[in-house]
Residue, then its C-alpha position, 0 to 999 in steps of 0.5 A: x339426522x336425529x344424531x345430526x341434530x343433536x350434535x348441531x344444538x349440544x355445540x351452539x348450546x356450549x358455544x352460548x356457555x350453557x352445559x350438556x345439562x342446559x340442553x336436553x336431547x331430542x328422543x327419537x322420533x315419532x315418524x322414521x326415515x324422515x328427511x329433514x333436509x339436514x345435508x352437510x352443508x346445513x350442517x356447516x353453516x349451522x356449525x360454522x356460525x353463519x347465515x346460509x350455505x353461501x357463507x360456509x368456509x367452502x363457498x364464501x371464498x369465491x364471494x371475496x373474490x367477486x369482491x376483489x373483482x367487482x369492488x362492491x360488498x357482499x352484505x350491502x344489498x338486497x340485488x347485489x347479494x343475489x348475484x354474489x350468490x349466484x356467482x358462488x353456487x355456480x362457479x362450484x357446481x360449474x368446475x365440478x360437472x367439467x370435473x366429471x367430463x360434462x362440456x358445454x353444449x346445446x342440449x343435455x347436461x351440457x346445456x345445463x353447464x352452460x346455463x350455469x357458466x352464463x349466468x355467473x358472467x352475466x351476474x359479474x357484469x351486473x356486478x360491474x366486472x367487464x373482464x373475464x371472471x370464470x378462469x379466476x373462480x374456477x381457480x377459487x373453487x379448486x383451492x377450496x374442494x382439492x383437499x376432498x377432490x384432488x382429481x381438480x387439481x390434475x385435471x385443471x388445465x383443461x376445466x380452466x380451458x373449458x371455462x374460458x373458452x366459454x366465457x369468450x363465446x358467451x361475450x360474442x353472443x352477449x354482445x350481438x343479442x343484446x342489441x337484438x334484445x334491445x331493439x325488441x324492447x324498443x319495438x314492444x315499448x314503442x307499441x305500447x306493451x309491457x310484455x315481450x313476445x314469446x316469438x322474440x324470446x325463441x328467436x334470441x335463445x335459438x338464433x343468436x344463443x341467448x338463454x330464456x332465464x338471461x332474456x328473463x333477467x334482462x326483461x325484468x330490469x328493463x321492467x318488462x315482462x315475457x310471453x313465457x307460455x309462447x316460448x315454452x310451446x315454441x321450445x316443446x315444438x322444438x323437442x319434440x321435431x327433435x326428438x321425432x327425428x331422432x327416433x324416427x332414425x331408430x323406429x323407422x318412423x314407426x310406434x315404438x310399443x311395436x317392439x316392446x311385446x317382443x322383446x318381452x315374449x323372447x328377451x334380448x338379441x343375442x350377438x354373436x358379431x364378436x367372432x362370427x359374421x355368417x350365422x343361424x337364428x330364428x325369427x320372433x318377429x316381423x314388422x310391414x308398415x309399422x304393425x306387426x306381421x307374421x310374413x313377408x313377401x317379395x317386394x315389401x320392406x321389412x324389418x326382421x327380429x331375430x333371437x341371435x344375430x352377427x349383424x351389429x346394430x348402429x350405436x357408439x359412432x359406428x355404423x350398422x351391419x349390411x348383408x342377407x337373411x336366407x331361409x330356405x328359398x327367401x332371400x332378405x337383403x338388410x341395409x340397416x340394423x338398429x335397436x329401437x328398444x335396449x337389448x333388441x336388434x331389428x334388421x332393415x331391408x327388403x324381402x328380394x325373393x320368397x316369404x320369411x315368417x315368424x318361426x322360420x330358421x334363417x342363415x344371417x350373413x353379414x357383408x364382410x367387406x363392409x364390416x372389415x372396412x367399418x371396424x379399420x374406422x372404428x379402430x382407428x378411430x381409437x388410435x386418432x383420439x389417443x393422438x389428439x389427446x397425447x398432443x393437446x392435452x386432457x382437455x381434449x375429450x371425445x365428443x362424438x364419432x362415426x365409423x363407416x366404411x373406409x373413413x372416420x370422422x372424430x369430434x372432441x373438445x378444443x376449448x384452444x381452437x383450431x388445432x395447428x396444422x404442425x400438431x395435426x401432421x405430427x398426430x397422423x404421423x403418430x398414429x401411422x407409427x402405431x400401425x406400421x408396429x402392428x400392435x395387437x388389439x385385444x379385447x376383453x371383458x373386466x370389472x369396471x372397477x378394473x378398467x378404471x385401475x387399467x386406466x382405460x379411457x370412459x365417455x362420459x354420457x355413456x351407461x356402463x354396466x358392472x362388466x365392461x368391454x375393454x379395447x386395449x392396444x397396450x400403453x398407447x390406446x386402452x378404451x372402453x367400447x363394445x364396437x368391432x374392430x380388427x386383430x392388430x393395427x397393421x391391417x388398418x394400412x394408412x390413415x389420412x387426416x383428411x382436414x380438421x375444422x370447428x363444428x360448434x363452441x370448443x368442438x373441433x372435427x377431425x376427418x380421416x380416411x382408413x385403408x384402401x380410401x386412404x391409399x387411394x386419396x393419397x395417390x389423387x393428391x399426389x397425381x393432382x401435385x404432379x399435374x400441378x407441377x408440370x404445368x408450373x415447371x415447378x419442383x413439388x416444394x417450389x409450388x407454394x411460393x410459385x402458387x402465392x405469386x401467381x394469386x398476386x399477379x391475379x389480383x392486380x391484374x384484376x384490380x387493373x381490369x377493374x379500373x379501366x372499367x370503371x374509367x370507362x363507365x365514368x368516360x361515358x358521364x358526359x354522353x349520359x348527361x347529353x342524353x336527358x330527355x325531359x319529363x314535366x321539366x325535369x331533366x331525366x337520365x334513366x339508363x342501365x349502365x354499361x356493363x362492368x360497373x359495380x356498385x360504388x362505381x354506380x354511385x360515383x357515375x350517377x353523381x357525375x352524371x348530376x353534376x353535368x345537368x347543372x342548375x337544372x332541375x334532374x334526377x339520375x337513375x342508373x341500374x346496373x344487371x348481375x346475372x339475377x341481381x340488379x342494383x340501382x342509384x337515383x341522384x336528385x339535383x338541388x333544384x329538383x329537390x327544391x320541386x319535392x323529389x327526393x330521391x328516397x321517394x322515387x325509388x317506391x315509384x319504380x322498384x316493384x318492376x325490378x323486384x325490390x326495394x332501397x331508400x336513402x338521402x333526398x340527394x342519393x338514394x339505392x337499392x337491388x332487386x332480383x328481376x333484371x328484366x324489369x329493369x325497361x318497365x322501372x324506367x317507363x315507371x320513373x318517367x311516369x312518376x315524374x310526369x305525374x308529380 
């Protein structure tokens, strides 16, 4: 730093016409090892000649094209200067966080991205810019940092699809919580605060997506301030469920300092799952309702720490180990392992016969078939995401999986959307293609420096160590991955796509069975097809068409139906009208109507039926029952409006009995309610309201 500077001011000095002479050097300084803040990009700007960071030759490109964008000037105020910056800073640190695998999401890392990408759309709109702006800065930040970072450039197709899928994402959810927004701001102005409550802020942000710093922003030029200690308890209260949840999976609901003593009096667990699935081990530990015990009896659930074990502990999407734990006469059956501490495996179950202690020798047994079953997922699990990638492109990135018996479930970023059912076939088709081959699945240790020259494929997120796991099945799938998985890819049988749907923004979810499940969904489709068929007299590629006929002739014979209902009901005008009894002078009809008549239906009968009380003064009430719902209309003639019965204002008179509530115009009003029941005790109520007014 002391060489840093000396350099900075030797060149601003001769820069000013001085000489090395002018400028004596700092000697060296008192206190070592200082840092003085001097990064490069201080540097740049100091040697570049300009203001600030935003303004070095690495940065200020993105400025001149918010520029272009907005037809404002960066330099021209105070307020718009903060978003060009704004726009600057985070446009780069957006495109190199997607550069490094990070998407967008709603917790981590990847909330912290999409932070950085709304801010710089909410910043351009506040700028003026309506359009969509991020493809074109992630376009900017390329051309500036490939030089230094070339892997920009060959990874750009899908950044480019990251931001933009994004940037639509945050303008559905600007648009919908702005108006929220507004109308929370109307409602605290209305009642004479100048704060917005902290509720309000939780509910926009966890609601409806909208970030606290964006309802921040917005409450400011609004001149308003938020209740940020309410939304900051309200989020903690949040985590925290979280996070109780989450390790309640991993703890058993225990304290987790249970383990910690353990796994420093005995070390890690060693797994042998890798090449055996029947194995001895010593038990160093038992834990009986969360404490720490020294034997179990039949009956009691236990959790059972041993220093060697095959059983595979959940973790990396695939799913934990089931079996036994025998010694001698004790018989534990294990439904769960999992690692509540790093290095430790903790097997679930219940003690089924006998007493295990600590110290007693026991035989581990996994369940073969479960884990037979779990590992054709696990690999094929791999094989299904090589597939999507080969077919969407780079910008597909795993973003999460479960293996389980027979069946997978494989999440991944499509910033595109759905993936085309043609594409989805062709992927299954692929992946078919790999087992029928029967590839061998080699696993192997290596340096991580060796997996990344070997190409295979890292999850971002993960913590690798210096020696790393390799699944490798030669130039179609190479991973790193410490799952189990099978010999050669021909034992996987089948795979079938099951369906494929989005999970979140830019997320899509693939489905598929493995093996027998899928040999035996494949036998129901085709059953079900045939059956189909049959009644159909219908050749299997006939039926979509067969199909898209019938739904039609459904259609219209149901919007047949419904026209000769609604003509019925309308034919009965007439005799309701003929019906009124009166109440205080008022011509009342208040009926349930005949059955069948919708909603709008409902309407156009009570306006009938008020037409044919003429110039007398009536009201009209009408309710129609739909299993537990009841929807009802009142329809007020002229002269009984010029009395002061509107119809909004009787609906209150009666509404409680049906269990609900309307309102509208004096002349028609409606409203539903859940207690069809109620309907003869909100008729007693209407007449009594109108006796009485």
């Amino acid at each position: 730093y002391l060489e840093i500077w000396n350099l900075v001011f030797m060149e601003k000095e001769r820069a000013a016409g001085g000489t090395k002479d002018d400028f004596p050097i700092i000697g060296e300084l008192p206190a070592k090892n200082i840092d003085t803040g001097m990064g490069i990009e201080r540097v740049a700007y100091l040697l570049q000649g300009v203001d600030n960071v935003y303004e070095t030759d690495l940065v200020r490109p993105v400025i001149t094209r918010a520029e272009e964008l907005s037809g404002r000037r960066y330099g021209a105020t105070p307020e718009d200067d903060v978003r060009f910056r704004v726009i600057a800073d985070h446009a780069r640190s957006g495109v190199m966080i997607i550069g490094d695998g990070v998407t967008p999401s709603n917790d981590g890392r990847g909330y912290v991205l999409r932070r950085l990408l709304r801010r710089i759309v909410r910043s351009s709109r506040l700028l003026g810019v309506q359009e969509p702006v991020l493809g074109s800065f992630a376009e900017v930040v390329r051309d500036e940092m490939a030089p230094s970072y070339p892997e920009l450039v060959t990874d750009f197709e899908r950044i480019s699809a990251v931001v933009r899928a994004e940037e639509e994402a945050f303008l559905q959810t600007l648009t919908a919580g702005s108006r929220i927004f507004d109308v929370a701001v109307a409602d605290t102005r209305k009642a004479g605060g100048s704060t917005l409550a902290g509720d309000k802020a939780f509910q926009l942000h966890d609601t409806y997506g909208f970030p606290i710093d964006l309802t921040l922003e917005m409450a400011a030029e609004a001149g308003l301030a938020v209740d940020q200690d309410r939304f900051t308890a309200l989020m903690a209260e949040q985590r925290d469920r979280a996070k109780a949840d989450a390790k309640a999976r991993k703890t058993g609901h225990h304290d987790g300092s249970v383990y910690r003593p353990l796994l420093d009096a005995h070390g890690t667990t060693t797994f042998l799952g890798y090449t055996d699935l029947a194995a001895e081990g010593t038990v160093v530990g038992l834990v009986v309702d969360g404490a720490a015990a020294p034997a179990a009896s039949e009956g009691q659930q236990v959790e059972v720490v041993l220093d060697r074990t095959p059983f595979y502990a959940e973790s990396g999407g695939q799913q934990a180990d089931h079996g036994v734990l025998r010694a001698g006469s004790a018989i534990v059956r294990v439904d769960d392992v999992q690692s509540p501490v790093a290095g430790l495996r903790v097997h679930r179950g219940t003690v089924e016969a006998g007493t295990i202690a600590v110290d007693d020798t026991v035989v581990a047994e996994v369940d073969v078939a479960r884990r037979a079953s779990i590992s054709r997922a696990h690999t094929a699990t791999h094989l299904v995401h090589a597939g999507v990638r080969g077919a969407l492109g780079t910008a597909a990135a795993q973003a999460g999986s479960l293996n389980a018996p027979g069946r997978l479930r494989f999440d991944f970023t499509s910033p595109t959307g759905a993936v085309p059912a043609a594409a989805l076939a062709e992927i299954e088709e692929e992946v078919n293609t790999v087992l029928q081959q029967n590839r061998e699945v080699e696993t192997y240790e290596t340096s991580m420096d060796e997996a990344r020259t070997l190409g295979a494929m890292m999850l971002f997120g993960e913590k690798y160590g210096d020696r790393v796991r390799v699944v490798d099945m030669g130039d179609y799938s190479r991973e790193l991955c410490g799952g189990t998985h099978v010999a050669r890819t021909g034992e996987l049988g089948i795979v079938k796509v099951l369906s494929e749907a989005s999970i979140g923004s830019g997320v899509r979810r693939v489905e598929a069975l493995v093996g027998n499940d899928a040999l035996r969904q494949v036998s129901t489709e085709h059953l079900l097809l045939s059956q189909i068929s049959d009644q159909l007299k219908a050749r299997p590629d006939e039926l979509p068409d067969r199909i898209a006929a019938l739904v039609e002739r459904l259609r219209t014979a149901e919007r047949d139906l419904e026209k000769h209902r609604a003509d019925a009901a309308l034919g009965a005008a007439g005799a309701l009208a003929d019906s009124a009894e009166d109440v205080a002078g008022i011509a009342l009809v208040a009926v349930a109507a005949p059955a069948g008549v919708s909603g709008n239906d409902l309407r156009a009968l009570a306006s009938d039926v008020r037409g044919r009380l003429g110039d007398r003064p009536g009201v009209v009430a009408l309710f129609g029952a739909d299993d537990d719902k009841v929807s009802f209309v009142v329809a007020t003639t002229a002269a009984a409006r010029d009395r002061g019965l509107a119809a909004g204002k009787l609906i209150p008179s009666f509404a409680a009995a049906v269990g609900g509530r309307g309102g509208g115009k004096p002349d028609l009003a409606q409203g539903g309610g859940q207690n069809p029941a109620g309907i003869p005790d909100a008729i007693v109520a209407l007449r009594t309201a109108l006796a009485n007014a």
